[in-house]
PAGU-294931 format. One record per residue (C-alpha): residue in one letter; chain; x, y, z. Coordinates in steps of 0.05 Angstrom, whole numbers, plus 5000, padded with zeros to 4 digits. Layout:
<rs>
["a"; "A"; [X; Y; Z]]
...
</rs>
This chain:
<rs>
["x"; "A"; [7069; 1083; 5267]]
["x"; "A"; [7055; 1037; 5321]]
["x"; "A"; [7119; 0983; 5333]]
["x"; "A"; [7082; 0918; 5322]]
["x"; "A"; [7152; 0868; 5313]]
["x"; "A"; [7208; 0873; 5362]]
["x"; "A"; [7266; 0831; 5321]]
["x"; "A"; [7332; 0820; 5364]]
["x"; "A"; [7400; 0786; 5347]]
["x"; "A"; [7423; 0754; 5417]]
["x"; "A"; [7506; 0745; 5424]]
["x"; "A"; [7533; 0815; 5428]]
["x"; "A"; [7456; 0846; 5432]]
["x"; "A"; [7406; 0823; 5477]]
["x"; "A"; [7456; 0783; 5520]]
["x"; "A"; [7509; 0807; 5562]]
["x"; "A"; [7575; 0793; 5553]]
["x"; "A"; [7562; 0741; 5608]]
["x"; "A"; [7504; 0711; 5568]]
["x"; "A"; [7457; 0734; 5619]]
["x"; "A"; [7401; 0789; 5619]]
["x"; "A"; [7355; 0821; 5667]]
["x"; "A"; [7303; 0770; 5660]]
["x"; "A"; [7251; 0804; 5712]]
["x"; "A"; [7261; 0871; 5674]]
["x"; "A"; [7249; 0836; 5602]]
["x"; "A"; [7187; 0803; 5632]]
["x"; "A"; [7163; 0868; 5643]]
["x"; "A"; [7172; 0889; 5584]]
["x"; "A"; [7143; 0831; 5536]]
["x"; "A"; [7086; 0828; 5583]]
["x"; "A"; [7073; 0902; 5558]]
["x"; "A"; [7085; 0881; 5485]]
["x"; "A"; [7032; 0843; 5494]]
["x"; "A"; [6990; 0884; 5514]]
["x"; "A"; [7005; 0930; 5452]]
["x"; "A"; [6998; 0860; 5407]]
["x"; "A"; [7078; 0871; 5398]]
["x"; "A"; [7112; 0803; 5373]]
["x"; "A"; [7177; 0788; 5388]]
["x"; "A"; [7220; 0752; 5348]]
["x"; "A"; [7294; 0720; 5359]]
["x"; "A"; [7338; 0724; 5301]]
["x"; "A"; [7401; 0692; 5314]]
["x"; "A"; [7458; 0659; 5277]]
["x"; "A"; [7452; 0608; 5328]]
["x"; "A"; [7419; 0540; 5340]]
["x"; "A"; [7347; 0542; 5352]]
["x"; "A"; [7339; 0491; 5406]]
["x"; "A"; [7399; 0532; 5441]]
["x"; "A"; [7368; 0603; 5436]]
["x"; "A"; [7298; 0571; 5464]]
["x"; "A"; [7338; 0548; 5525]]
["x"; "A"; [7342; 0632; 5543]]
["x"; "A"; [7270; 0637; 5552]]
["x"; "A"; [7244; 0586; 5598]]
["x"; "A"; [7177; 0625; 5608]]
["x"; "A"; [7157; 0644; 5545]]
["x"; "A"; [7206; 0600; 5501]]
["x"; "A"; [7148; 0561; 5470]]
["x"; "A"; [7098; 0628; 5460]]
["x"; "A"; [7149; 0666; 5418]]
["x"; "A"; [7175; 0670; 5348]]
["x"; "A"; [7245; 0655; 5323]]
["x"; "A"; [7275; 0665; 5256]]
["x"; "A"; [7347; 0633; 5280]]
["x"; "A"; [7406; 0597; 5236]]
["x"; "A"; [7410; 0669; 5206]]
["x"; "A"; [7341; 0666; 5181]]
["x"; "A"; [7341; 0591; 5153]]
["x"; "A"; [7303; 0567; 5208]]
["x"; "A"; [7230; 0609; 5222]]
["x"; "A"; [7190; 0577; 5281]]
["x"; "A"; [7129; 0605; 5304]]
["x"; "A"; [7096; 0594; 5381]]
["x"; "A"; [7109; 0510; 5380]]
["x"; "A"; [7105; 0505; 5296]]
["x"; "A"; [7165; 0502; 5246]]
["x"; "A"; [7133; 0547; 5199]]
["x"; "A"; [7189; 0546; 5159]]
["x"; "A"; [7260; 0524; 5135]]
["x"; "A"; [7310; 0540; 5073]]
["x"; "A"; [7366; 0491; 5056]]
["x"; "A"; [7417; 0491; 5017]]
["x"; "A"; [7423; 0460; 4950]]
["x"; "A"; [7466; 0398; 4947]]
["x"; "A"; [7507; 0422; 4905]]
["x"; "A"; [7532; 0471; 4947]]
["x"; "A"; [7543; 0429; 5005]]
["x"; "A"; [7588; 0384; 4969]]
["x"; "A"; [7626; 0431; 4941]]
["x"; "A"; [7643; 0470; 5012]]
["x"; "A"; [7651; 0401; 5036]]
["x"; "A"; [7715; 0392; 4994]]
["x"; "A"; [7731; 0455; 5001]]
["x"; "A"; [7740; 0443; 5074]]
["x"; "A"; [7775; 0381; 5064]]
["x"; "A"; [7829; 0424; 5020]]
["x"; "A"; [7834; 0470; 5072]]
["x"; "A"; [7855; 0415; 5137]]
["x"; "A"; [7868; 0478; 5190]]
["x"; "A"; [7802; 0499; 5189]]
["x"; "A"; [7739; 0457; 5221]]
["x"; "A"; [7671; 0464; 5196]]
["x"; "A"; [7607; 0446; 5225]]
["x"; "A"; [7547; 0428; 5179]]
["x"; "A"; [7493; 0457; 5220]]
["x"; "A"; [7426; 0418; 5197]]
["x"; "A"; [7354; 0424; 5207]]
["x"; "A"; [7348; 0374; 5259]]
["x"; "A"; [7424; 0368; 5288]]
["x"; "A"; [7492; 0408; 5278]]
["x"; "A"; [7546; 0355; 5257]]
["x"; "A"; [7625; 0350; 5262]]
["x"; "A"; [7671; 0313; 5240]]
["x"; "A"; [7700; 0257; 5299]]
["x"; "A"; [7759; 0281; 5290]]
["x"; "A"; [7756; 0362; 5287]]
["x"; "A"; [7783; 0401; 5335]]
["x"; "A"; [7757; 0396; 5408]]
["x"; "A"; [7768; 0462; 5421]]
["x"; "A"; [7733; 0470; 5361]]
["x"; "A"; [7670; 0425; 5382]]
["x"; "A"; [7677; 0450; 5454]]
["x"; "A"; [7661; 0527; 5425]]
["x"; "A"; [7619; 0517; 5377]]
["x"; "A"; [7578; 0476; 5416]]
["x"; "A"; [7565; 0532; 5467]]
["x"; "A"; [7511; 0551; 5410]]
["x"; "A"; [7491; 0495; 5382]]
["x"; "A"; [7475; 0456; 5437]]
["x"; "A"; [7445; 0396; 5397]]
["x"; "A"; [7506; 0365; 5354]]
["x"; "A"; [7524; 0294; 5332]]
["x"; "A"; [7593; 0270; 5310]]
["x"; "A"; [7595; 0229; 5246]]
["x"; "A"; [7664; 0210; 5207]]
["x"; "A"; [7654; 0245; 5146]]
["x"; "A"; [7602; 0304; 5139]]
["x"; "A"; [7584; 0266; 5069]]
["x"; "A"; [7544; 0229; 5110]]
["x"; "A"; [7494; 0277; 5146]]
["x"; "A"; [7422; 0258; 5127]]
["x"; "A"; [7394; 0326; 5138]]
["x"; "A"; [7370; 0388; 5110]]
["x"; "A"; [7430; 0429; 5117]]
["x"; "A"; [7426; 0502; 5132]]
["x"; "A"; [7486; 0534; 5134]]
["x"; "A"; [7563; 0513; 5165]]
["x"; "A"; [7595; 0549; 5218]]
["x"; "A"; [7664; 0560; 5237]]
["x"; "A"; [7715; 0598; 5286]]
["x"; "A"; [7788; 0611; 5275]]
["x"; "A"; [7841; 0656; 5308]]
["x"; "A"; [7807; 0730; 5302]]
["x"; "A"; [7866; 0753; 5269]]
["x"; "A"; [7856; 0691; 5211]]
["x"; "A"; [7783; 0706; 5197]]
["x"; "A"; [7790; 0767; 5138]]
["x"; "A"; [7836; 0715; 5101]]
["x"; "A"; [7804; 0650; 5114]]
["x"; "A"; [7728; 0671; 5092]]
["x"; "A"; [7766; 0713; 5033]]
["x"; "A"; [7799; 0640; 5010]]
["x"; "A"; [7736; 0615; 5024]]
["x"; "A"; [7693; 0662; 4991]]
["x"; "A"; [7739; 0645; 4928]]
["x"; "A"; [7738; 0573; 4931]]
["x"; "A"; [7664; 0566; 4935]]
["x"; "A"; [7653; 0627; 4882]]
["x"; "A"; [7586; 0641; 4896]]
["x"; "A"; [7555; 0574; 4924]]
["x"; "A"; [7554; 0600; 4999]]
["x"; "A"; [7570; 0667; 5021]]
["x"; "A"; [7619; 0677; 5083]]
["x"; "A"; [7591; 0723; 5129]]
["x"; "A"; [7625; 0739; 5196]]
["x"; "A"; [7596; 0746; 5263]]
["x"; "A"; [7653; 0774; 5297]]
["x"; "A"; [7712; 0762; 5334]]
["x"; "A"; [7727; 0700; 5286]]
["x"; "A"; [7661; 0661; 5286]]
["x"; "A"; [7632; 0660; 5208]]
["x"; "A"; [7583; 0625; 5176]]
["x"; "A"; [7567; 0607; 5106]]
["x"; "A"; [7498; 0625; 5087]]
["x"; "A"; [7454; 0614; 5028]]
["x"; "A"; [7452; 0665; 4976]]
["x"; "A"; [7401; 0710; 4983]]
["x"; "A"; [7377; 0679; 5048]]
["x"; "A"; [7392; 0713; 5114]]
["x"; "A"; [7351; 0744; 5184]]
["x"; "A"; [7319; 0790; 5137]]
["x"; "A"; [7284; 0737; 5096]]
["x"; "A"; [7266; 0702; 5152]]
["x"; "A"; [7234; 0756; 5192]]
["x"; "A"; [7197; 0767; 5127]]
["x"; "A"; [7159; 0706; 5128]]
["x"; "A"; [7139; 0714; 5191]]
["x"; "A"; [7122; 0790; 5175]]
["x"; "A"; [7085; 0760; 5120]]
["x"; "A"; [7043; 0705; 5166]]
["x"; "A"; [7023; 0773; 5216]]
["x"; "A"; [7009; 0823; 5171]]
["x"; "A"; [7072; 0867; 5195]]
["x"; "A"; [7099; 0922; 5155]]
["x"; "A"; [7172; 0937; 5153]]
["x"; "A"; [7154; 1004; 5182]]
["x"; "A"; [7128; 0971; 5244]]
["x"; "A"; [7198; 0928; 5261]]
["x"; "A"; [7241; 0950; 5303]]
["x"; "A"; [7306; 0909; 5298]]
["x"; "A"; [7374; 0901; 5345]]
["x"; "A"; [7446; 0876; 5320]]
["x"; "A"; [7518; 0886; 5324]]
["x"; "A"; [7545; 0848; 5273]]
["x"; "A"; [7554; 0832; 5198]]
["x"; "A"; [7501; 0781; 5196]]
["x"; "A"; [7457; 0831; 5219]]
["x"; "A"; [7457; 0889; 5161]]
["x"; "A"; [7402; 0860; 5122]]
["x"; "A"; [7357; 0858; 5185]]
["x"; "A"; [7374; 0925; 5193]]
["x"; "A"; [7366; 0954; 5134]]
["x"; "A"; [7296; 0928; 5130]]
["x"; "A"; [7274; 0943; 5201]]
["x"; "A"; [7240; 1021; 5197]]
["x"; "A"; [7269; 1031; 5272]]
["x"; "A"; [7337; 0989; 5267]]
["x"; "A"; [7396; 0999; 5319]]
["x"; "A"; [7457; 0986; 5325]]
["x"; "A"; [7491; 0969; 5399]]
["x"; "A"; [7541; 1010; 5426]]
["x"; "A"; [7601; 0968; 5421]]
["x"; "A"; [7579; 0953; 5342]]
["x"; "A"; [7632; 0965; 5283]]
["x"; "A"; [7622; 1039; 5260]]
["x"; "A"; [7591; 1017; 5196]]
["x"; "A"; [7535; 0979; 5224]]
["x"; "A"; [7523; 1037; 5264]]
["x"; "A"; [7517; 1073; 5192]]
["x"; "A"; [7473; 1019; 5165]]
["x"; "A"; [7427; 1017; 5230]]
["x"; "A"; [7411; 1100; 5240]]
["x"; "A"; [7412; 1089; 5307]]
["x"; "A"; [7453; 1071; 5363]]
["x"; "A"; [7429; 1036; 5424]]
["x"; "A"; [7479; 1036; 5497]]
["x"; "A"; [7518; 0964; 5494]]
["x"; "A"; [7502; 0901; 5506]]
["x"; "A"; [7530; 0901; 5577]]
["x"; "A"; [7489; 0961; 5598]]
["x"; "A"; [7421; 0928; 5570]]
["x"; "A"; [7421; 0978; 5513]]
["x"; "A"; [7366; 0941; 5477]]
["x"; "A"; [7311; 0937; 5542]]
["x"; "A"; [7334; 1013; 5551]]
["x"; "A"; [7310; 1033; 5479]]
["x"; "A"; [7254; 0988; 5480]]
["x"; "A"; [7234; 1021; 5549]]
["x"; "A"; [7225; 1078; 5516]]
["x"; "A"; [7197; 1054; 5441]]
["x"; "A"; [7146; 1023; 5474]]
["x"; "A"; [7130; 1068; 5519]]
["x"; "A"; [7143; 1029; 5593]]
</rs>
């Protein structure tokens, strides 16, 4: 079956370790995807008017399904969003407030937001992928749709901190990690998976006809779902398992290399 839906994860995937990739060799290639009527989607953890920013030629023509899946744009429309229920927000608020080493930011549907007095280090990171953030004294306070919250701690803190998180809240948000001790908490049942689906859904694309790209946690369902799913070469061993397949790393453009051949350039 022909691949009709190219999905790819960016950090750790698409882009270097650098943040750069071979931009005349990837214009190649989508120029042949479209040719074959190939979409290609984006489907990051990160902030959608930061991932844009990587594709200055055709950052308005493709597809996105960013915010791990919360946030599903579509060539200039927001086709899509999925918030979180109040609830829930509150309640990881305090949570974070009981919890003073760790800094959160509440990443919303037009803004991410931290606290004015977190962590610069903190903001200073963070802020590396979501490019469009405000600073407000309490997070109480955000007027916005809120999509998920992000954090970063000491790599070696991360298994403990999202396991005391993952108690506190019980349910209401799910930790999951991105690696090297940046996590987010997600909405249940919502993830790149979900998102990709509705734009699956809007094309006509069958699961069969995806071919998806990750390295990292936030990336399994994705995977799962995609009928030709890899896994970069530098990935954890068991989302190598969940992917099939294992594409070279990041840093040797393992992704265009596959896709080279998937597609048949």
């Amino acid at each position: 079956m022909a691949i009709k839906l190219v999905a790819t994860d960016m950090d750790g995937t698409f882009l270097r370790t650098d943040k750069t990739y071979d931009r005349v060799r990837f214009s190649r290639l989508y120029e042949h995807m479209q040719e074959l009527g190939c979409r290609f989607v984006v489907a990051s953890g990160n902030q959608f008017f930061q991932v844009r920013d990587f594709f200055p030629e055709v950052g308005e023509r493709i597809a996105y399904a960013v915010c791990n899946g919360t946030y599903v744009w579509d060539a200039g429309e927001l086709v899509r969003t999925f918030t979180a229920d109040p609830g829930a927000v509150t309640r990881a608020i305090e949570v974070f407030d009981a919890m003073p080493d760790v800094d959160a930011l509440l990443v919303g549907e037009h803004a991410a937001y931290a606290r004015r007095d977190a962590d610069p280090a903190f903001v200073e990171d963070l802020g590396h992928f979501f490019t469009r953030m405000e600073r407000v004294d309490d997070l109480r306070e955000v007027n916005d749709g809120v999509l998920m919250f992000s954090c970063v701690v000491a790599p070696e803190r991360e298994a403990a901190v999202m396991r005391e998180l993952d108690e506190r809240l019980a349910g209401a948000l799910i930790p999951v990690s991105s690696g090297d001790g940046y996590f987010d908490l997600l909405i249940p049942g919502v993830n790149k998976a979900v998102g990709l689906q509705v734009l699956m859904d809007r094309w006509g694309i069958d699961a069969g006809e995806v071919a998806a790209f990750g390295d990292s946690y936030n990336d399994v369902e994705m995977l799962r779902m995609a009928g030709h799913a890899y896994a970069m070469g530098q990935a954890p061993d068991d989302i190598k398992e969940v992917a099939g397949n294992v594409a070279p790393t990041n840093d040797e453009d393992g992704e265009l290399v596959v896709l080279e051949g998937l597609l048949g350039l």
